[in-house]
C-alpha positions in Angstrom: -36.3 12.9 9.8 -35.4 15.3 7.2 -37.7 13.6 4.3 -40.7 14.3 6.1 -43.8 14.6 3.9 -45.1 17.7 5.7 -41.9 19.0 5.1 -41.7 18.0 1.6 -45.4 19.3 0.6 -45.0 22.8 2.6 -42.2 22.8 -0.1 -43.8 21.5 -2.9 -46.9 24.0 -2.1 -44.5 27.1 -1.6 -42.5 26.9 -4.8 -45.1 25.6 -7.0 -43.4 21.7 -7.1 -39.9 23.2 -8.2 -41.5 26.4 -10.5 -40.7 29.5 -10.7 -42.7 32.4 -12.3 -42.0 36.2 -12.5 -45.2 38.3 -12.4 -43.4 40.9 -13.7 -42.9 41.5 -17.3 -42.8 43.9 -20.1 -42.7 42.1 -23.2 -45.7 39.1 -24.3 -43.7 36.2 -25.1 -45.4 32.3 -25.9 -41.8 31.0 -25.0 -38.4 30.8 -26.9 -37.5 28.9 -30.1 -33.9 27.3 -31.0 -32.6 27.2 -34.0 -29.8 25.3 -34.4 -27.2 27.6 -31.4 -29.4 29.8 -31.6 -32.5 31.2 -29.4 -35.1 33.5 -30.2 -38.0 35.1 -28.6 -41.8 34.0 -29.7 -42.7 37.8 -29.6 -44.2 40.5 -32.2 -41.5 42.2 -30.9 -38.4 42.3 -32.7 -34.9 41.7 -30.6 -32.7 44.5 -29.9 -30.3 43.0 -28.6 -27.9 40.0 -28.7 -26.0 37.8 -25.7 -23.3 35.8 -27.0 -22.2 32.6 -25.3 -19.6 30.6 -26.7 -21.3 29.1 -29.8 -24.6 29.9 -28.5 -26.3 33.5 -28.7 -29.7 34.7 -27.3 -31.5 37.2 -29.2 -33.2 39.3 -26.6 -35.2 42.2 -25.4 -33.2 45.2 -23.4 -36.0 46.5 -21.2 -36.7 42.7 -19.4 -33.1 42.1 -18.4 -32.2 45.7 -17.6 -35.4 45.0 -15.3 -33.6 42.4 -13.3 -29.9 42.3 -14.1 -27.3 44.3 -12.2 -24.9 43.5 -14.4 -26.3 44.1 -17.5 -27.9 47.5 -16.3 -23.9 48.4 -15.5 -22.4 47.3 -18.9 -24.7 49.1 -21.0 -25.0 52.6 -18.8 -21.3 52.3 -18.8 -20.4 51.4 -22.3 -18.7 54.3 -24.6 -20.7 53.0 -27.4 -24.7 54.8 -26.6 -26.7 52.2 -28.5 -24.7 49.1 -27.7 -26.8 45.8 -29.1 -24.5 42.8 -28.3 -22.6 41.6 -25.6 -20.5 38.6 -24.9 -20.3 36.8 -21.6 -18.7 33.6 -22.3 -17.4 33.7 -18.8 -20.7 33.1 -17.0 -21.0 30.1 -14.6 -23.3 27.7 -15.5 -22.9 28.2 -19.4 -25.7 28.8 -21.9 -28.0 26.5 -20.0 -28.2 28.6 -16.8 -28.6 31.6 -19.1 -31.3 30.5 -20.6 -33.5 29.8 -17.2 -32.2 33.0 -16.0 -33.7 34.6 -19.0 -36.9 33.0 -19.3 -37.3 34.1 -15.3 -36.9 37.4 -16.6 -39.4 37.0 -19.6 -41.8 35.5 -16.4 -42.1 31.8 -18.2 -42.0 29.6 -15.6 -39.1 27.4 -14.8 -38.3 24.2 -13.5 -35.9 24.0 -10.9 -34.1 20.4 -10.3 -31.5 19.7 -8.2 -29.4 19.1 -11.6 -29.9 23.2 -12.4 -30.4 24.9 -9.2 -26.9 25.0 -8.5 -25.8 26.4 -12.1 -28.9 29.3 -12.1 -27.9 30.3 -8.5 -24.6 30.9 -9.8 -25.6 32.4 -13.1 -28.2 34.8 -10.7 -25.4 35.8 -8.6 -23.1 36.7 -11.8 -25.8 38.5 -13.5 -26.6 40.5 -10.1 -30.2 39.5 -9.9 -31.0 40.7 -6.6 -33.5 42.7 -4.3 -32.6 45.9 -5.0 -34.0 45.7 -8.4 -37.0 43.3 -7.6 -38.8 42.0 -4.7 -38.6 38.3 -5.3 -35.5 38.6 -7.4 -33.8 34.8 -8.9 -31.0 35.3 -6.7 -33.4 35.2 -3.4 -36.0 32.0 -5.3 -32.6 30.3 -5.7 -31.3 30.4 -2.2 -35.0 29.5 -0.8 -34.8 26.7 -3.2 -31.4 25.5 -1.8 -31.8 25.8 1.7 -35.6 24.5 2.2 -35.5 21.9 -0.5 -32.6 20.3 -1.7 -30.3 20.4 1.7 -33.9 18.4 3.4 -33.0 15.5 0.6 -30.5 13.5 0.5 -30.7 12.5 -2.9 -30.8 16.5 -4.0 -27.4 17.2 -2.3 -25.9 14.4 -3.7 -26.6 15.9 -7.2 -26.2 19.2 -6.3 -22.7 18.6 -5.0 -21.6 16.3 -8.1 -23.3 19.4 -10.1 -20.8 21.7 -8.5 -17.7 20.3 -10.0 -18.3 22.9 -13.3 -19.0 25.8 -10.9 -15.9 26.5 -9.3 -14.9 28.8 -7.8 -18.4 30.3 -7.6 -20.0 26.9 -6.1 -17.3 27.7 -3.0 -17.6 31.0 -2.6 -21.7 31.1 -2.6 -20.7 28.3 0.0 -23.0 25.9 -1.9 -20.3 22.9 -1.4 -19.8 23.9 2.5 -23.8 23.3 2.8 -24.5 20.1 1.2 -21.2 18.3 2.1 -22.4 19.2 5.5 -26.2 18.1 5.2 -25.0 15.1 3.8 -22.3 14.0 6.5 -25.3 14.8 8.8 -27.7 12.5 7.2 -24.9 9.9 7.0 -24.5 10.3 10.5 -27.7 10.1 11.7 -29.4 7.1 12.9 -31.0 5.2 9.7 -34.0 3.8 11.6 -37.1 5.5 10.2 -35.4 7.6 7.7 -37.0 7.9 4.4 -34.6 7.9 1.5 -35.3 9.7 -1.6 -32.2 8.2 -2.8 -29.6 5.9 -2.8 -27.0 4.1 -5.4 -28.5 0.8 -4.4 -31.6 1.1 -5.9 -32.6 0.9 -9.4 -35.9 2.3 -9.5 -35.0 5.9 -9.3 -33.5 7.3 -12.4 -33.8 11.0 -12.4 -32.5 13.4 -10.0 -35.2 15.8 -9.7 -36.5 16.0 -6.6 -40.1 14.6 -6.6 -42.0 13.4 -3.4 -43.5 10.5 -4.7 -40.1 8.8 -5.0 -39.3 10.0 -2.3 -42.0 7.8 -0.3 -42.2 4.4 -2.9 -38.1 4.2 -1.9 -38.5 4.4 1.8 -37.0 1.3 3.1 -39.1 2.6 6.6 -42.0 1.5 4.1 -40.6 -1.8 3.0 -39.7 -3.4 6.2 -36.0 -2.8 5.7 -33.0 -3.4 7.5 -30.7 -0.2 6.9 -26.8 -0.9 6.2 -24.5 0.7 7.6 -22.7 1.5 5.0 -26.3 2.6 2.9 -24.6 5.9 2.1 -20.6 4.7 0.4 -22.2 4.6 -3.1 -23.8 7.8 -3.3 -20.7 9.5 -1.8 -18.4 7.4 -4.2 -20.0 9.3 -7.2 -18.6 12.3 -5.9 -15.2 14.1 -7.2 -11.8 13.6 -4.8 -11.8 17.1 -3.3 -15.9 17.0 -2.9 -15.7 13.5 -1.3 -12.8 15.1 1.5 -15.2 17.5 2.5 -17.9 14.9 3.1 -15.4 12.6 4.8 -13.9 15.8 6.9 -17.2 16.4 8.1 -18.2 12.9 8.8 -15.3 12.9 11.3 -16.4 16.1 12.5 -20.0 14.5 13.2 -18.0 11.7 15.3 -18.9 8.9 13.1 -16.8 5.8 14.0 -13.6 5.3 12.3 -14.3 1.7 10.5 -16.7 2.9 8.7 -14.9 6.1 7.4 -12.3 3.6 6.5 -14.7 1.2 4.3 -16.0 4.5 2.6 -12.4 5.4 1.5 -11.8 2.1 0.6 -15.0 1.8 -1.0 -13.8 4.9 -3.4 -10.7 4.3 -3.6 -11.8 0.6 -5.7 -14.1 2.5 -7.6 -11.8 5.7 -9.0 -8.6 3.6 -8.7 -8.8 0.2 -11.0 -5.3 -0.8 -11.2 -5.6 -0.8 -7.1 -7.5 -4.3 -7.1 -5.5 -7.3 -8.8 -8.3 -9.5 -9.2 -10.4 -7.4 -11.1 -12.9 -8.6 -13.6 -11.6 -6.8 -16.2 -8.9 -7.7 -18.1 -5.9 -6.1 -18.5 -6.7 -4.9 -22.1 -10.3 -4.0 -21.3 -8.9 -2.2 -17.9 -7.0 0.1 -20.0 -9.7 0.8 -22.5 -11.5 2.0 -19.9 -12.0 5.9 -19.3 -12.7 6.8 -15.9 -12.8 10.6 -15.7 -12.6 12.4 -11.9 -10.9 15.9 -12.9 -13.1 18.2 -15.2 -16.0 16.3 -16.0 -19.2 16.5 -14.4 -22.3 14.5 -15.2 -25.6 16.2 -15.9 -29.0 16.6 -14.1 -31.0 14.0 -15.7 -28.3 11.7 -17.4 -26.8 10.8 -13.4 -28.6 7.5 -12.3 -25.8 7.3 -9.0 -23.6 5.3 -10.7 -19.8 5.7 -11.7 -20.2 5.8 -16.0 -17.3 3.6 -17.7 -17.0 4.7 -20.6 -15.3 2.2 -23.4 -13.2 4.1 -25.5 -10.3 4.0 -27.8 -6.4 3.2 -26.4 -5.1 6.4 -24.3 -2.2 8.2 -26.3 0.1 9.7 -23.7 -1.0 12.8 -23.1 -4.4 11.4 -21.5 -2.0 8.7 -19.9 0.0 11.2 -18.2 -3.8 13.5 -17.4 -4.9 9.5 -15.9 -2.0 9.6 -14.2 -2.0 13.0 -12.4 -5.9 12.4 -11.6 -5.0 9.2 -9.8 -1.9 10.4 -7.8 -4.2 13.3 -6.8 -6.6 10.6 -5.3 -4.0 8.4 -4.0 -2.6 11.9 -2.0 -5.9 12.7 -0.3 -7.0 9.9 0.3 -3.6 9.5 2.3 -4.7 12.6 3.9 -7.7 11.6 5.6 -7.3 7.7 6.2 -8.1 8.1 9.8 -5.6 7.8 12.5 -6.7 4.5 14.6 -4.8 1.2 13.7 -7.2 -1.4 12.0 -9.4 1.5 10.3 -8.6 0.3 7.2 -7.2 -3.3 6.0 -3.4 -3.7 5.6 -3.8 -5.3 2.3 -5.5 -1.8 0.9 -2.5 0.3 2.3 -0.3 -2.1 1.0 -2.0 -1.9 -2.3 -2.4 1.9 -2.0 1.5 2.0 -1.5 2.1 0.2 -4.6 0.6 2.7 -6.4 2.2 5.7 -4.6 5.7 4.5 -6.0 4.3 4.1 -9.1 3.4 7.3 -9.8 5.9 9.6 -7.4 3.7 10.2 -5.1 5.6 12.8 -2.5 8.0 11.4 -0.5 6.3 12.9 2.8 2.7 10.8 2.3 4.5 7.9 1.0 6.4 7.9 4.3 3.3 8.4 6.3 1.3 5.8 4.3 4.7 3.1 4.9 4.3 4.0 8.9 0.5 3.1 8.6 1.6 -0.3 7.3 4.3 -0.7 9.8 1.5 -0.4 12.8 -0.6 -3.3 11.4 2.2 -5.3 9.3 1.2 -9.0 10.9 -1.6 -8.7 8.9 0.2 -8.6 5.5 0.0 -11.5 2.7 2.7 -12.2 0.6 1.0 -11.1 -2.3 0.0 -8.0 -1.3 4.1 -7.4 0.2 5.5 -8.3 -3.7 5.4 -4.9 -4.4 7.9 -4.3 -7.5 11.2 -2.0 -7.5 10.1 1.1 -9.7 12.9 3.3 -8.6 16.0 2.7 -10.7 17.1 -0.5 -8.4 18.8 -3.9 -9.3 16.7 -5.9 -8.0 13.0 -6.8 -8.9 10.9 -6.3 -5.7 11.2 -3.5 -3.7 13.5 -4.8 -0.8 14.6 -1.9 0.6 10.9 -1.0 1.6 10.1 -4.3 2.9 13.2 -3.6 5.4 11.7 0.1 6.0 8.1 -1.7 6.6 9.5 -3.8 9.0 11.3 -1.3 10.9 8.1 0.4 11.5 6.5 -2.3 12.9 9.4 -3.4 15.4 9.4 0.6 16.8 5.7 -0.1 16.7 5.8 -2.8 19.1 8.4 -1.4 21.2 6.2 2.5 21.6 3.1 0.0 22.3 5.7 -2.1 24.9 6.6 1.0 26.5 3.7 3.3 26.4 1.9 4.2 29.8 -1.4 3.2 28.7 -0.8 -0.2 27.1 1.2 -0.7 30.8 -2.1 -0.9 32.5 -3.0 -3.9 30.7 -2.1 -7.3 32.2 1.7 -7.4 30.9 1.0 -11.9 30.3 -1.8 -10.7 27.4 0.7 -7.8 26.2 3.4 -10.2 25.5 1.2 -12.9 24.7 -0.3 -10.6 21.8 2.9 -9.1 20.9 5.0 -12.4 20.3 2.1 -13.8 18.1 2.6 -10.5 16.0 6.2 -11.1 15.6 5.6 -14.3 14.6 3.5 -14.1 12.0 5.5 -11.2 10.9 9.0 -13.8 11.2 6.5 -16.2 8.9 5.7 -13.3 6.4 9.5 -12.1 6.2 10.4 -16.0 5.4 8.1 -16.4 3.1 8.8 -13.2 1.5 12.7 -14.0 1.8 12.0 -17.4 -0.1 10.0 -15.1 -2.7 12.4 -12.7 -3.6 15.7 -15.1 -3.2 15.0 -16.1 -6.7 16.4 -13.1 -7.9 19.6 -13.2 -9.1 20.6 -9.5 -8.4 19.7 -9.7 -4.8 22.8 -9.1 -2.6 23.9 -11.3 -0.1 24.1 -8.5 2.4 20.4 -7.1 1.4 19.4 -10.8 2.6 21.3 -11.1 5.7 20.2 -7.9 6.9 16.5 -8.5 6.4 16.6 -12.2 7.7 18.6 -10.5 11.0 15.8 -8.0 11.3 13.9 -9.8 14.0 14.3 -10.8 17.1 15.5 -14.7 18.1 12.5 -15.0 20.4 10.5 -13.9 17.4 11.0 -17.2 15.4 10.2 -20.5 17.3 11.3 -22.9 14.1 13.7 -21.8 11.2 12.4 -24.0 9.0 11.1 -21.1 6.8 14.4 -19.5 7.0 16.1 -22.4 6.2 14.0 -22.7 2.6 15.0 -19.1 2.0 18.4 -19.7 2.6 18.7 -23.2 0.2 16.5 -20.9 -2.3 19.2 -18.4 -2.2 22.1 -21.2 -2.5 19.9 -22.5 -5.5 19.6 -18.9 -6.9 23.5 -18.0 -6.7 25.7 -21.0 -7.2 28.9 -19.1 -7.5 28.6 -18.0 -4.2 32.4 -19.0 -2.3 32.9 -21.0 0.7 33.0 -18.0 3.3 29.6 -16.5 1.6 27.8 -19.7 2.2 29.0 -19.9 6.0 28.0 -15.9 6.5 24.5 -17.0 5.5 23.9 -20.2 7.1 24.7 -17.9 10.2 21.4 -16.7 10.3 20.2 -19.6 11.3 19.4 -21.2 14.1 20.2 -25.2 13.7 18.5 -26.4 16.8 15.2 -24.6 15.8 15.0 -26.9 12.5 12.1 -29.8 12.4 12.9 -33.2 12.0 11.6 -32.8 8.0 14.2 -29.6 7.9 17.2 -31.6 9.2 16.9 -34.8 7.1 17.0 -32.4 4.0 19.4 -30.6 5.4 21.7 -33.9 6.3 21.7 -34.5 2.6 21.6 -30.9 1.1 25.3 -30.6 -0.8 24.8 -26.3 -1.0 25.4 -26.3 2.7 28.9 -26.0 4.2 30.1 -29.4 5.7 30.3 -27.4 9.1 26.6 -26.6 9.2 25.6 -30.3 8.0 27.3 -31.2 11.1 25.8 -28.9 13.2 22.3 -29.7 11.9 23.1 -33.6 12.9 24.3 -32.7 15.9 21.8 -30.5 16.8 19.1 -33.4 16.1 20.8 -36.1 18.0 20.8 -33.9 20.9 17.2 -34.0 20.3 16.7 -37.4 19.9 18.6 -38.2 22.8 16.6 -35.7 25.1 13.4 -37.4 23.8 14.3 -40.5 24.5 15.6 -39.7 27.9 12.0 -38.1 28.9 10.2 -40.6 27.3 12.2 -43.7 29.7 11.8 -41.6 32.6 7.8 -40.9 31.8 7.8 -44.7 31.4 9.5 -45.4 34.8 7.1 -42.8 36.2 3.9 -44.5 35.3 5.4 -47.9 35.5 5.6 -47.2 39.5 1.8 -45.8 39.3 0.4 -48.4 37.2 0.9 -52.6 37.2 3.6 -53.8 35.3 2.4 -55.1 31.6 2.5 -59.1 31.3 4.4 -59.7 28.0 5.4 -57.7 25.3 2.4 -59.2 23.2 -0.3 -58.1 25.6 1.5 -54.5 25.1 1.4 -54.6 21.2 -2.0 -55.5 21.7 -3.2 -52.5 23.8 -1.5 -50.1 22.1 -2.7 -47.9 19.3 -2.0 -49.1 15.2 -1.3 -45.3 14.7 1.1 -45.3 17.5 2.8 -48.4 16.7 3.5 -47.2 12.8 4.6 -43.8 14.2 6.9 -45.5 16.2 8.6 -48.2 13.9 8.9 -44.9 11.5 10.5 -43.0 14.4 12.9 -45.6 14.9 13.7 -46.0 11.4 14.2 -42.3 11.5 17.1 -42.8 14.5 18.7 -45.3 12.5 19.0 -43.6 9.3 20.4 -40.4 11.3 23.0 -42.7 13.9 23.9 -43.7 10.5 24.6 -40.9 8.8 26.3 -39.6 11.6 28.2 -42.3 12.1 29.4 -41.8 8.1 30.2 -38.0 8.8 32.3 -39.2 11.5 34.4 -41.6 9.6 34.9 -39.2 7.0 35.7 -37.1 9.7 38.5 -39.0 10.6 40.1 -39.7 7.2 39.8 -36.3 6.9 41.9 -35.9 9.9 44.6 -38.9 9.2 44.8 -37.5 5.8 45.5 -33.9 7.5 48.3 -35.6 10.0 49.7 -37.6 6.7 50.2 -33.8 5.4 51.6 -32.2 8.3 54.0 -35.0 8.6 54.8 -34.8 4.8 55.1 -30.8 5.2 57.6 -31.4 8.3 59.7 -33.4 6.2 60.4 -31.0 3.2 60.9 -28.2 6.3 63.7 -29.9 7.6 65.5 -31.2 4.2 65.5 -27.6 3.3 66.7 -26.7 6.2 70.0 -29.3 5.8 70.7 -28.3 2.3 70.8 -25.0 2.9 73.4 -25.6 5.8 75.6 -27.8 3.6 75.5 -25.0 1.0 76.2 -22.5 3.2 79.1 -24.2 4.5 80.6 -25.4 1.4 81.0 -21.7 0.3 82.5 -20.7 3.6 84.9 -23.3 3.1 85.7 -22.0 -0.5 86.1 -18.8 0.6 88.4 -19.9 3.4 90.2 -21.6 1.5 91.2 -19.1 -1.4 92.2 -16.6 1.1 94.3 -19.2 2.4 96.1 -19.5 -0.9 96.8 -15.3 -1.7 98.6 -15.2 2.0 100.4 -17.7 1.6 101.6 -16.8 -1.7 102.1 -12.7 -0.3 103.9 -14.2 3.6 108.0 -15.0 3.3 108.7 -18.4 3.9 109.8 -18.5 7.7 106.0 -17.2 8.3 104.1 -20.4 6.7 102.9 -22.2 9.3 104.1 -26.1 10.2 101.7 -28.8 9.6 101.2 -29.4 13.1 100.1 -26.0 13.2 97.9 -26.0 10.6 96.0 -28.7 11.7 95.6 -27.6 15.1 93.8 -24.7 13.4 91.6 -26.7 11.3 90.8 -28.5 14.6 89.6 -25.4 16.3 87.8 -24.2 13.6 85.9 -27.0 12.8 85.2 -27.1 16.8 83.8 -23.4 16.2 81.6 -24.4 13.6 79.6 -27.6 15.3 79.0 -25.0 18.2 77.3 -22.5 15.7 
């Protein structure tokens, strides 16, 4: 494949096992000596001139740069100052180590190129302007040789020379260095891993320096061994990589048509190792978790000091300012990895996206991905544990688990099932296995949602309303026994005693009492936070049952009494039946009893109830009318009064021939008390 040895020694032969030389030189030199930041050439020669390099400066010759430089040949020629001697480049990629190699090419002492420096000198070659035009065989054109024939053949070499890239930008991107190995590398993932020799991989221990050498590259073949390759050989190598280096990878792994599962286990299999607060059951504890430094934003680690493992790094407690640096790093990851989860349902687990949305929230993640990320849990949500679905309330909310996004979850996965009800293609299927498939999803989602109901009832803040709405989400046909919603709902009365009369019926409504087991109604017979009604109900409800049970079991017994002979004696029946069934039996029966009991003592109280009610109403009728009497005696009394005074100022204003007679008078009196037994 593309470790070939005949590949690997025409490379080894052509560039000298990773040297370069320049033939061409003007000054002797025996090599250079450091002192302290400093370099110096081993030459009878005295320097003339002086590169400064951050804290670093290289005391040089003019005439062997000039020879080979661009660059420098422009600074000096066009510098004001005639016999300029020093010059600072602190901007050069690569740093003082590239410019060192670069200048001992130009003194002609041989260097060695690994794939830990070849990306920092062909970036230091291309600043300094080392090309043809000044020499045939320039660094710039033993560089890109280098690259192209040698490292992007290796696997191992364009996993280092990526990770080496991390310091380089944006000259790593614009030399097109990261396009090149991200896409040799998603082509050696892709390609079939019979017969490929490895020069590399994270999963062996043997190899601890990246330099590319062809003798590792044939003691690791697993070809050699007698190895089964993994598929998933290459998810530690690429997990060493940076976020935005490892997208490129994964973009062109998609691009190569690799299947989607295993793209999935590679982002999950980076997103556990950059992400540590995104497993709960980590073997670090939570103090030794947060003494640990993972760095994925600036640093980058060296040639020889990489042995393709992530470096944890025990350091002192984070003040805030590397907190909130942690922070930004993470919600950086969390966003592109968002970005390129692929699209199919079940190419990642619903526990890792449920997981990965924890951590969203937590750190204000935007509002777009987080909506994107809660849509790729709605289209898998039967697969959900309630751990994983505690997810706490981080947004300024009452209450101390996310509710509101367990409701939006949910949602998701109900329009879910309807697009996947509706949708042409899943309509060619046989519509008994769609609804077959689709009802055992609803009900393990109804199962989830009542065991996440009984979870989060607890809380004391959690509204009444909050609860109704989420038990209501689903579907009747989606729950075939309420007994889980029936926990959640005595959890709740537990949780909020001062709940009032017409509260406690509103959420008892959400039940269904005909869907309760046996076990559910006989706690519920004798639960005193239920509303009398719903007791009832519940007892009703199961002697219905019982009486439908024992109907079909008579009329089974009449059945196979007619198709089989007609036991002797009760004794021979005992004796031929079962000691399991017999127990389950006397248990079942004892079970009626205690129930025609209890109902029979909800009845009777039932009735007092009721006489005590008529008692009251007959009580109540009573007062009515005695009010009503009084008040017509009263009123009649002061009619009379008033009658009667007027009576007295006529008689005392009319002459005497006017007053009427007593016959008169009490012909009057008869009319008038006449008038009033009418009204």
């Amino acid at each position: 494949m593309w470790e070939s040895e005949s590949e690997s020694a025409a490379a080894g032969q052509q560039y000298g096992g990773g040297v370069l030389t320049s033939t061409k030189h003007g000054v002797k030199t025996e090599g250079f000596v450091q002192r302290g930041h400093s370099w110096y050439v081993a030459s009878d020669i005295p320097s003339d001139f002086l590169v400064q390099i951050g804290e670093s400066s290289f005391h040089l010759h003019k005439y062997p740069l000039l020879s080979r430089s661009g660059k420098l040949n422009r600074i000096i020629y066009e510098s004001r100052e005639p016999d300029i001697n020093k010059i600072v480049m602190d901007d050069i990629p690569g740093g003082p180590e590239a410019f060192e190699l670069a200048a001992k090419f130009c003194y002609g002492i041989a260097v060695d190129l690994t794939a830990g420096n070849i990306s920092g000198l062909r970036c230091a070659a291309e600043y300094l302007e080392m090309t043809e035009d000044l020499e045939e065989g320039n660094l710039i054109f033993k560089t890109e040789a280098f690259l192209s024939y040698v490292v992007l053949s290796s696997w191992r070499d364009s996993i280092v020379v990526l990770k080496s890239c991390e310091k380089l930008s944006p000259w790593a991107e614009n030399l097109q260095i990261v396009r090149r190995c991200s896409e040799s590398i998603a082509w050696k993932a892709c390609a079939n891993p019979k017969g490929i020799r490895w020069s590399y991989t994270g999963r062996t221990a043997k190899i601890s320096s990246p330099r590319w050498n062809s003798m590792n590259m044939k003691d690791s073949s697993p070809s050699r061994n007698n190895q089964q390759v993994p598929p998933d050989w290459w998810f530690e190598d690429v997990s060493i990589l940076r976020i935005d280096h490892f997208v490129r990878v994964v973009t062109a792994i998609k691009v190569k048509g690799m299947r989607f599962e295993l793209i999935g286990a590679a982002i999950m299999h980076y997103a556990t190792k950059w992400l540590p607060g995104l497993i709960s059951d980590s073997p670090l504890q939570n103090d030794e978790a947060s003494s640990c430094s993972i760095s994925n934003s600036s640093s980058s680690t060296g040639g020889n000091s990489w042995k393709g493992g992530l470096h944890m790094v025990v350091a002192a407690p984070r003040d805030d300012a590397s907190s909130t640096l942690q922070a930004k790093d993470h919600r950086l990851i969390i966003e592109s990895l968002i970005s390129i989860i692929p699209p199919q349902k079940d190419s990642v687990t619903c526990s890792f996206l449920l997981r990965l949305l924890r951590m969203a929230n937590m750190l204000k993640v935007a509002p777009a991905l987080v909506t994107e990320l809660e849509k790729r849990v709605g289209m898998q949500f039967e697969q959900a544990t309630l751990a994983d679905l505690l997810i706490p309330s981080y947004n300024k909310s009452e209450t101390m688990y996310d509710v509101d996004l367990v409701q939006r979850l949910l949602e998701h996965f109900l329009v879910q099932e309807q697009t996947e009800t509706s949708s042409p293609s899943r309509q060619s299927f046989s519509e008994k296995h769609m609804g077959s498939s689709n009802l055992n999803a609803k009900a393990r989602v109804a199962r989830l949602v009542d065991s996440y109901l009984t979870e989060v009832s607890r809380d004391r803040n959690l509204s009444l309303t909050k609860f109704q709405v989420l038990a209501e989400a689903l579907p009747e046909s989606a729950r075939t026994c309420d007994d889980g919603l029936y926990r959640a709902i005595d959890s709740y009365l537990k949780a909020h005693p001062t709940l009032s009369e017409h509260e406690r019926k509103r959420l008892c409504r959400v039940m269904d009492c005909q869907k309760l087991s046996i076990d559910a109604c006989l706690h519920a017979a004798q639960n005193e936070r239920l509303p009398l009604r719903v007791v009832v109900q519940v007892l009703f409800s199961e002697q219905v049952k019982i009486s439908n049970a024992l109907a079909s079991s008579s009329l089974k017994g009449d059945d196979e009494s007619l198709n089989h002979p007609v036991v002797v004696n009760r004794k021979t029946l005992l004796e031929g039946t079962p000691q399991s069934f017999q127990e389950g039996w006397s248990s079942a029966k004892k079970d009626i009893n205690t129930l025609k009991f209890e109902l029979e003592s909800v009845k009777t109280k039932y009735l007092e109830l009721q006489n005590d009610m008529e008692t009251l109403q007959k009580q109540f009728d009573k007062m009515i009318l005695k009010q009503k009497h009084s008040s017509a005696w009263s009123s009649g009394w002061k009619k009379l009064t008033k009658f009667t005074k007027t009576t007295n100022v006529e008689n005392h204003d009319v002459p005497p021939h006017q007053i009427p007679t007593a016959s008169e008078e009490q012909n009057r009196r008869t009319t008038r008390r006449w008038r009033n037994s009418i009204s």
